[in-house]
TORKOL-4160 file (C-alpha; in steps of 0.2 Angstrom, whole numbers, padded with zeros to 4 digits, m for minus):
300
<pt num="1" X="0027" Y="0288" Z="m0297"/>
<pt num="2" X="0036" Y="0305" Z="m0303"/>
<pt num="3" X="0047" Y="0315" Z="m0290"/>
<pt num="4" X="0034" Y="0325" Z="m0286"/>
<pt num="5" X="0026" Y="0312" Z="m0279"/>
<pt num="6" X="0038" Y="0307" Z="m0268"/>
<pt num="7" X="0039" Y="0320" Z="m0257"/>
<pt num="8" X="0022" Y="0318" Z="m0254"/>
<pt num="9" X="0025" Y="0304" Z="m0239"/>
<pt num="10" X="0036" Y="0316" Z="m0232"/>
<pt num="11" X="0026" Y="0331" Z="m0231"/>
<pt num="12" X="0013" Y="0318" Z="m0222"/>
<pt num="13" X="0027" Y="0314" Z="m0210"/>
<pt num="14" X="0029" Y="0331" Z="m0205"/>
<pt num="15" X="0008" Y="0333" Z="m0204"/>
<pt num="16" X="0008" Y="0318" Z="m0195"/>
<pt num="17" X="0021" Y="0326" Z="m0179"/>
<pt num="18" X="0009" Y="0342" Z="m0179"/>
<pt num="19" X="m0006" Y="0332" Z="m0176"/>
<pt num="20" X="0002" Y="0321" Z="m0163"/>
<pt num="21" X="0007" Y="0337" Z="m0155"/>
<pt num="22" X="m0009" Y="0346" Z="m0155"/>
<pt num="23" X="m0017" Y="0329" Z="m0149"/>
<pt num="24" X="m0004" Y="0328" Z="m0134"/>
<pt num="25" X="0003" Y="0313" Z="m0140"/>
<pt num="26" X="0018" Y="0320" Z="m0140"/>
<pt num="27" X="0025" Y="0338" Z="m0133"/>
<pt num="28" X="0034" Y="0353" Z="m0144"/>
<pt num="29" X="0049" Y="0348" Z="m0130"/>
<pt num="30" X="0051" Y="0330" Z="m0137"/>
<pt num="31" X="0057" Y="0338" Z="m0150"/>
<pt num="32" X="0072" Y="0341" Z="m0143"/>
<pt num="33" X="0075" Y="0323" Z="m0140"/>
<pt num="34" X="0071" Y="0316" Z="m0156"/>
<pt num="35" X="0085" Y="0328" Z="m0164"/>
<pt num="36" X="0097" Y="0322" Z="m0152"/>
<pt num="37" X="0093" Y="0305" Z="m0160"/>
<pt num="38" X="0095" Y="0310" Z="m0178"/>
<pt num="39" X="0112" Y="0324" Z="m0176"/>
<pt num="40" X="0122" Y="0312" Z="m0166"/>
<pt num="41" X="0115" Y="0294" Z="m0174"/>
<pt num="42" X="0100" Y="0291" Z="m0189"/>
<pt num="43" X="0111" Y="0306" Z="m0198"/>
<pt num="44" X="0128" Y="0299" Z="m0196"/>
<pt num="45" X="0124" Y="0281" Z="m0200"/>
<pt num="46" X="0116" Y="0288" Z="m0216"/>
<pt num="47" X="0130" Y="0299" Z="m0221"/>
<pt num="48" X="0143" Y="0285" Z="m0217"/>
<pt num="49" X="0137" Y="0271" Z="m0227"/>
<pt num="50" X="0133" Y="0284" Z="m0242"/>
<pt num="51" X="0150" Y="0292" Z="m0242"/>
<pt num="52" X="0158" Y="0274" Z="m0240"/>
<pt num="53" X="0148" Y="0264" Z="m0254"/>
<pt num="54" X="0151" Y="0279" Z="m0265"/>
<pt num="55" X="0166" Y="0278" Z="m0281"/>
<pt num="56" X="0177" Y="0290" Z="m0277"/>
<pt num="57" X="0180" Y="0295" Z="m0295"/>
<pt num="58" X="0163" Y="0304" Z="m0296"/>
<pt num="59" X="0171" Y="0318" Z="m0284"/>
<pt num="60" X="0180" Y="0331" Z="m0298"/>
<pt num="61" X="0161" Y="0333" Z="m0302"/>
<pt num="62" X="0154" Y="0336" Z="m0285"/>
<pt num="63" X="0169" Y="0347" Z="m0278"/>
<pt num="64" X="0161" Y="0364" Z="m0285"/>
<pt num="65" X="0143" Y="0359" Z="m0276"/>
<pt num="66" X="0146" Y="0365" Z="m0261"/>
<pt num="67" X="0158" Y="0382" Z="m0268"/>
<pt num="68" X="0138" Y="0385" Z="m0277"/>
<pt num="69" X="0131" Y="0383" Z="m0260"/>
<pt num="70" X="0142" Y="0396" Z="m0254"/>
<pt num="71" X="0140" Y="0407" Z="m0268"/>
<pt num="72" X="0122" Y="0409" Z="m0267"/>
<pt num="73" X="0122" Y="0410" Z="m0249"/>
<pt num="74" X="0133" Y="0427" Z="m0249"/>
<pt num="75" X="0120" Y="0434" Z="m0264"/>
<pt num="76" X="0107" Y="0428" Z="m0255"/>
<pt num="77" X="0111" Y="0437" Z="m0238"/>
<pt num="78" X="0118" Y="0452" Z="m0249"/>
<pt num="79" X="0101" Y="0454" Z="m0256"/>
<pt num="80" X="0093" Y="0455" Z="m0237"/>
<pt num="81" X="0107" Y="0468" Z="m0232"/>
<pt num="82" X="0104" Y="0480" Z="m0244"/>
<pt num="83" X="0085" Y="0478" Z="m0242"/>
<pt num="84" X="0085" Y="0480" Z="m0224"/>
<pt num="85" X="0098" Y="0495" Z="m0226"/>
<pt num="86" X="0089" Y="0505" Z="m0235"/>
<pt num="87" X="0074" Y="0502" Z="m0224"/>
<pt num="88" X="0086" Y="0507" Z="m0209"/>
<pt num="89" X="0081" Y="0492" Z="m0199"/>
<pt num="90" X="0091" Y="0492" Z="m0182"/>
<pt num="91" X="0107" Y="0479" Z="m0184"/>
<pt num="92" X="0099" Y="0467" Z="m0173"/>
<pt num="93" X="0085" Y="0462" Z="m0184"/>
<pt num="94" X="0094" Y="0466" Z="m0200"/>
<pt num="95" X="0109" Y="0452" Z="m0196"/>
<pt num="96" X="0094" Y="0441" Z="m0188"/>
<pt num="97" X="0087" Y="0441" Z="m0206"/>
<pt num="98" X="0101" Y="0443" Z="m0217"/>
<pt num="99" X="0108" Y="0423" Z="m0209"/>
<pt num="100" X="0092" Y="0417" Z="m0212"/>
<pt num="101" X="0092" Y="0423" Z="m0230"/>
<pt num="102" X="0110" Y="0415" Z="m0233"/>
<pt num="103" X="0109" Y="0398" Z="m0222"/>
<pt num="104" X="0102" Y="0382" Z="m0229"/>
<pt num="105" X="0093" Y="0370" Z="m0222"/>
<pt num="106" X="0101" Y="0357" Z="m0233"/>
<pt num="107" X="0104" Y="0344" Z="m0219"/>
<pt num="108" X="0088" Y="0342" Z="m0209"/>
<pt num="109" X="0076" Y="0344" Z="m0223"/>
<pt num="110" X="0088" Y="0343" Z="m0236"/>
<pt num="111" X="0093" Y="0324" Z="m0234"/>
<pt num="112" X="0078" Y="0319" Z="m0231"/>
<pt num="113" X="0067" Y="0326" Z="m0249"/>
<pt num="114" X="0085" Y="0324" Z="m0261"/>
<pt num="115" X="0086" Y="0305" Z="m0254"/>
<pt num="116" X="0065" Y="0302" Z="m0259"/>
<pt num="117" X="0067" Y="0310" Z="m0273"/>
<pt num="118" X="0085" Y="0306" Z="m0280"/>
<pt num="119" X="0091" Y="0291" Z="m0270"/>
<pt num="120" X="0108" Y="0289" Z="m0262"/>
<pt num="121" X="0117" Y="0296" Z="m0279"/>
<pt num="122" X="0107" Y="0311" Z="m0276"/>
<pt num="123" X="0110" Y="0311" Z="m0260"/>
<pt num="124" X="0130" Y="0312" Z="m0262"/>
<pt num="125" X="0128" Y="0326" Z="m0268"/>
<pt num="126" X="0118" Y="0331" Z="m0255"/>
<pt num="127" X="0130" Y="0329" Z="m0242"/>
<pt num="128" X="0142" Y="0339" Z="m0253"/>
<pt num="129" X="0130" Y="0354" Z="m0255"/>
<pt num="130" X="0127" Y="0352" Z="m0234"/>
<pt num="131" X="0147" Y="0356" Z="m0234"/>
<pt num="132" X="0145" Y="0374" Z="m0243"/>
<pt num="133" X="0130" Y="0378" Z="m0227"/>
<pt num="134" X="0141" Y="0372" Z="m0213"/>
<pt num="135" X="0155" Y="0382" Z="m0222"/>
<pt num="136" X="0144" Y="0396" Z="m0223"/>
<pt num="137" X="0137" Y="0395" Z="m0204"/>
<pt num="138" X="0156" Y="0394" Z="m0198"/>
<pt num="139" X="0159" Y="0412" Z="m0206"/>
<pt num="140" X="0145" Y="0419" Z="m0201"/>
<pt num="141" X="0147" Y="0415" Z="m0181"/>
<pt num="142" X="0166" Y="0422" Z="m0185"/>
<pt num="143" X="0161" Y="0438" Z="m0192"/>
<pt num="144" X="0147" Y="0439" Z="m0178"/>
<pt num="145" X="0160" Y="0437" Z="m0166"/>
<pt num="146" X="0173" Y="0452" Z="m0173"/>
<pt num="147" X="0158" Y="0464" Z="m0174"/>
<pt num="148" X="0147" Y="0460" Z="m0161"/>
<pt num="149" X="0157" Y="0450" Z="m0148"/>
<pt num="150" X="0155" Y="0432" Z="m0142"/>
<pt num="151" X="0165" Y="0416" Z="m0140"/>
<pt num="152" X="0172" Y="0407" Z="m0155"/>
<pt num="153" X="0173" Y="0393" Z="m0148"/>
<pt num="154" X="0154" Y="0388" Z="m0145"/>
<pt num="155" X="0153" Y="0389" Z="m0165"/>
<pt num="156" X="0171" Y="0381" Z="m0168"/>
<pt num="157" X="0165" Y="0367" Z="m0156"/>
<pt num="158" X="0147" Y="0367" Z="m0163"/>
<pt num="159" X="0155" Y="0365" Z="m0180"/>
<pt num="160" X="0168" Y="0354" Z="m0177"/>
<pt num="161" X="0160" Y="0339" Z="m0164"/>
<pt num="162" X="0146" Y="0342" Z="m0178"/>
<pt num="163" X="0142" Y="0322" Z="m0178"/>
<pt num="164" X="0138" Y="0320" Z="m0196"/>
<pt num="165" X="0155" Y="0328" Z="m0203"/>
<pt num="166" X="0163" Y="0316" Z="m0195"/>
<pt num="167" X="0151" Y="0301" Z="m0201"/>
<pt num="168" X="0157" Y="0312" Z="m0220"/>
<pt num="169" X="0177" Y="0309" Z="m0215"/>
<pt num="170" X="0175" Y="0292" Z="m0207"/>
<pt num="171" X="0167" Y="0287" Z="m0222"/>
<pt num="172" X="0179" Y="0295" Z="m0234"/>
<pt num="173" X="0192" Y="0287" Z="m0225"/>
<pt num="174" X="0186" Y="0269" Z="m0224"/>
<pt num="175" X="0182" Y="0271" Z="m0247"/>
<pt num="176" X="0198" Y="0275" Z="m0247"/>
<pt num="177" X="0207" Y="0264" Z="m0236"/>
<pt num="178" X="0196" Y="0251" Z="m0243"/>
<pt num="179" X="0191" Y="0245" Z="m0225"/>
<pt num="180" X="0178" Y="0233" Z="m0223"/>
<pt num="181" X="0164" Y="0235" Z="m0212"/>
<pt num="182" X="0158" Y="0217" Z="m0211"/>
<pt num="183" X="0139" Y="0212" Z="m0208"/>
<pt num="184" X="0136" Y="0215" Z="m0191"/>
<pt num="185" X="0142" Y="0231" Z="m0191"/>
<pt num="186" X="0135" Y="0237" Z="m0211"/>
<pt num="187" X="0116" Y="0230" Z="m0204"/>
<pt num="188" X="0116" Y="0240" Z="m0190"/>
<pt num="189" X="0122" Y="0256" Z="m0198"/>
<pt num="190" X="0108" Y="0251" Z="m0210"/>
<pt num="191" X="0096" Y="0250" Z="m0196"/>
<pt num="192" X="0100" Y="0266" Z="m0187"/>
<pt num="193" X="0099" Y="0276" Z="m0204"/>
<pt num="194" X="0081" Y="0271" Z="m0208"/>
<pt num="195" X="0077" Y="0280" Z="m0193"/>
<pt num="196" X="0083" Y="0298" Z="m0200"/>
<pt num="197" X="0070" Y="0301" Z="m0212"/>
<pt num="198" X="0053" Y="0299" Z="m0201"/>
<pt num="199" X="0062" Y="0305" Z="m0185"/>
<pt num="200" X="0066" Y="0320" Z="m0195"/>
<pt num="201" X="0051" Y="0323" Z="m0203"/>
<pt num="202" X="0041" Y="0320" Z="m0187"/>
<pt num="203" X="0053" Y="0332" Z="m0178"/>
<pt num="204" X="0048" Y="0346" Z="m0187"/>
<pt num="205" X="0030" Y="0343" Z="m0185"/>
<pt num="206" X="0034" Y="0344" Z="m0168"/>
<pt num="207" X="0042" Y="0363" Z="m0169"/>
<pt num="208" X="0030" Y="0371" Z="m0180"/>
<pt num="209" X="0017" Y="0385" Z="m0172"/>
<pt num="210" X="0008" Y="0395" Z="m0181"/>
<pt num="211" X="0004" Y="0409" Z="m0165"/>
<pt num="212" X="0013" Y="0424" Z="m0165"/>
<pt num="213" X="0019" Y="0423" Z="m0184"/>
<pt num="214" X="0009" Y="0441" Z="m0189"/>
<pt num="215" X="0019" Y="0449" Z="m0179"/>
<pt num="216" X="0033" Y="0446" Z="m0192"/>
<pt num="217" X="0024" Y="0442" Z="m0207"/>
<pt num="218" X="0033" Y="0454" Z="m0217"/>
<pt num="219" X="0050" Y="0450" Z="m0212"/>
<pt num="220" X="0047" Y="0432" Z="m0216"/>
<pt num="221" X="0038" Y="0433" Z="m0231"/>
<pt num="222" X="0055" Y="0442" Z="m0237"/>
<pt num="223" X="0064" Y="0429" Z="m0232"/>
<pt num="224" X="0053" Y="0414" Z="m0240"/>
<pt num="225" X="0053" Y="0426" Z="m0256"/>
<pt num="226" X="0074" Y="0425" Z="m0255"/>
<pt num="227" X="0075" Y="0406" Z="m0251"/>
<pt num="228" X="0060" Y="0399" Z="m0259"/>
<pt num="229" X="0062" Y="0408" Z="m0275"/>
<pt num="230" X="0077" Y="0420" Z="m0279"/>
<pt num="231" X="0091" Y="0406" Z="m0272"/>
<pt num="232" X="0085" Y="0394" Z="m0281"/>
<pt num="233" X="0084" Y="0405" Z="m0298"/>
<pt num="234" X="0102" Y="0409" Z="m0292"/>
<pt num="235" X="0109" Y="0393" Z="m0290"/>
<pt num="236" X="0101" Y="0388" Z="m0308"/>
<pt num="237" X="0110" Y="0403" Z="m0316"/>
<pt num="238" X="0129" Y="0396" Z="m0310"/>
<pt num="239" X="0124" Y="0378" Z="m0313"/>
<pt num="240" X="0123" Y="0383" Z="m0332"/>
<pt num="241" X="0137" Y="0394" Z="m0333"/>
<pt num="242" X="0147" Y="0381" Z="m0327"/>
<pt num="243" X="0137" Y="0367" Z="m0339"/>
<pt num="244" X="0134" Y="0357" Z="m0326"/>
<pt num="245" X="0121" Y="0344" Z="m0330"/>
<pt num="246" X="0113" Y="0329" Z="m0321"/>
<pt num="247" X="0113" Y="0325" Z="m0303"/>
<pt num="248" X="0124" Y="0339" Z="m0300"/>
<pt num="249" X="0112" Y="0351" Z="m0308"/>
<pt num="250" X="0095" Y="0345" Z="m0300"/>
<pt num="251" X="0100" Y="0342" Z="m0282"/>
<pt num="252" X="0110" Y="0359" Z="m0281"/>
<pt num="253" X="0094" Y="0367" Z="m0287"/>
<pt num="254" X="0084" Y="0359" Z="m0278"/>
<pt num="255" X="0096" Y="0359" Z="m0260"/>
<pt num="256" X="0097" Y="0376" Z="m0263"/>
<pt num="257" X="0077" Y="0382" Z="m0263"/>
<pt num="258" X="0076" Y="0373" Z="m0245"/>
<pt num="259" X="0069" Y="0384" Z="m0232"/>
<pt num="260" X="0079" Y="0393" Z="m0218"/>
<pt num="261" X="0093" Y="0384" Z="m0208"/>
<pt num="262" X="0089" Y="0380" Z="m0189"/>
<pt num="263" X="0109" Y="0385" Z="m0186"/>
<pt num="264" X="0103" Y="0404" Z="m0190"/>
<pt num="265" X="0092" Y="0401" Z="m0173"/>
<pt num="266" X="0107" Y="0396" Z="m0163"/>
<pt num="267" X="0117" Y="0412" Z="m0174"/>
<pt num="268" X="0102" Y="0425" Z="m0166"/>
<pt num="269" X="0102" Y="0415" Z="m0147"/>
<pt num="270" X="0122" Y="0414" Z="m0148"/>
<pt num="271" X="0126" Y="0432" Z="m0153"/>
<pt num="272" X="0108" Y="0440" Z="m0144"/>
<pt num="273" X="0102" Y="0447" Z="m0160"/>
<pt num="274" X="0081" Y="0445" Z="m0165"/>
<pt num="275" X="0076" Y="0428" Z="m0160"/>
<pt num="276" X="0059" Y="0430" Z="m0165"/>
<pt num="277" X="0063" Y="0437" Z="m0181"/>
<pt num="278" X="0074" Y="0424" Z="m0182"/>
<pt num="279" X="0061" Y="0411" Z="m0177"/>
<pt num="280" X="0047" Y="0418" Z="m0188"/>
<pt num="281" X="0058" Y="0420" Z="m0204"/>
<pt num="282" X="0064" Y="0400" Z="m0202"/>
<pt num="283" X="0045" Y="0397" Z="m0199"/>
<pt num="284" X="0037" Y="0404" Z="m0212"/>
<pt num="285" X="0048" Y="0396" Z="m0225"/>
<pt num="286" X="0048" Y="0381" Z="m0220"/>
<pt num="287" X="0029" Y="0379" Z="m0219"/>
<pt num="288" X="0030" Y="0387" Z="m0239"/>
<pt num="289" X="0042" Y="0374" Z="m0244"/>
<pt num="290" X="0029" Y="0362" Z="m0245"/>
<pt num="291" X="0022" Y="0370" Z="m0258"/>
<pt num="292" X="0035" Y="0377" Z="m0267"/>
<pt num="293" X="0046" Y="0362" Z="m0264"/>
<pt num="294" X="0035" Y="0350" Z="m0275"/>
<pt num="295" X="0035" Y="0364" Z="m0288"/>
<pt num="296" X="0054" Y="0364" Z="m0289"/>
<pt num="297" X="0055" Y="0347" Z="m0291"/>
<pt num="298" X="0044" Y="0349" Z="m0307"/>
<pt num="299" X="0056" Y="0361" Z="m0313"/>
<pt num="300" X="0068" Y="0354" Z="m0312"/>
């Protein structure tokens, strides 16, 4: 089976949440619950054991990964700004697509595909990558705050309590301490992690709805455009400019031509900018991804 393939099961997972919403077997609201499950347990688990089984000498290679993610973020988002500002799109809606452009969805989907496809040695670098997106996220809801006004500390909590950094420095801590977990407490890590990838998948199943994306459509088809094809062709360009090669090359290509991050949706509710651009933009792109997701895996 190639690693195009694999991302066919997941692709049915996120099928299978739609049809179980349209068939009222389960509501857009459960939704809610079910990422509950996986931010603040499946995800953690997951990250924990990876980050703990993992030889710490591969880490020289995998510190620039997530200084890529930020790079092509920042060019990304540049490429909307200057876009929008020459069409003189009201700040609202030009922030509300300019976050969408630059933050990742390199977690909830992320994780999920690099693990099918690359297993957990892909999916250290991964997590590595995630870092460079929740770097990004942190700046943005800083520079929101200085220009539009907020509280700092909804994003510093947000970003700081965020469940699966902690499972990154746990596990960090306990590689390098050389702490053992013992059986009991290994298996039922093991147990809870299974859970991420269908709760996940099924999750955003849950969330999708096509009504009311015409509205937006050209918005979002820019943004798809941006994060579907131009951030991944970015992040190609530095990987060989830097010769990197491997693993290191093929997930930070394919981490990042994931759709739009969910966090730019709490970016738009937190600092009142366009939520349905917002909505629309993370929408449409992740509905493209399972085309063009499949596709980048081919390439690369």
């Amino acid at each position: 089976m190639n690693s195009v393939e694999t991302i066919i099961p997941i692709i049915a997972m996120i099928l299978l949440g739609y049809v179980l919403k349209r068939t009222n077997v389960l509501k857009a609201e459960d939704a809610v619950s079910l990422n509950k499950i996986v931010i603040n347990i499946a995800i953690p688990s997951l990250i924990l054991l990876a980050i703990y089984k993992v030889n710490l000498s591969i880490l020289p290679l995998i510190v620039p990964i997530p200084l890529i993610c930020i790079s092509v973020g920042i060019i990304s988002g540049l490429i909307a700004y200057l876009i929008l500002t020459l069409k003189n799109y009201p700040n609202k809606t030009k922030w509300s697509v300019v976050s969408t452009s630059a933050l990742f969805n390199s977690g909830f989907l992320g994780y999920p595909v690099v693990l099918g496809v690359f297993g957990t040695d892909g999916f250290i670098r991964a997590i590595f990558y995630d870092m460079g997106s929740m770097i990004l996220f942190i700046s943005f809801g800083i520079f929101f705050l200085l220009m539009l006004g907020g509280k700092y500390s909804d994003i510093l909590k947000r970003s700081l309590l965020f469940p699966p950094l902690w499972g990154i420095l746990l596990g960090l801590l306990l590689n390098f301490l050389n702490i053992p977990l013992g059986y009991v407490i290994t298996q039922t890590l093991t147990y809870l992690s299974g859970a991420a990838i269908p709760l996940i998948m099924i999750s955003l199943g849950l969330t999708m709805e096509f009504r009311g994306i015409k509205e937006y459509i050209g918005l979002a088809s820019l943004v798809s455009v941006i994060k579907l094809g131009i951030a991944p062709l970015i992040a190609f360009t530095i990987v060989m400019l830097l010769n990197m090669g491997g693993l290191e090359k093929s997930v930070t290509v394919l981490e990042a031509g994931m759709p739009s991050a969910m966090l730019a949706l709490v970016l738009a509710i937190t600092y009142e900018l366009d939520i349905k651009v917002s909505a629309a933009c993370i929408f449409l792109s992740t509905v493209l991804s399972m085309v063009t997701l499949p596709l980048l895996l081919f390439l690369v």
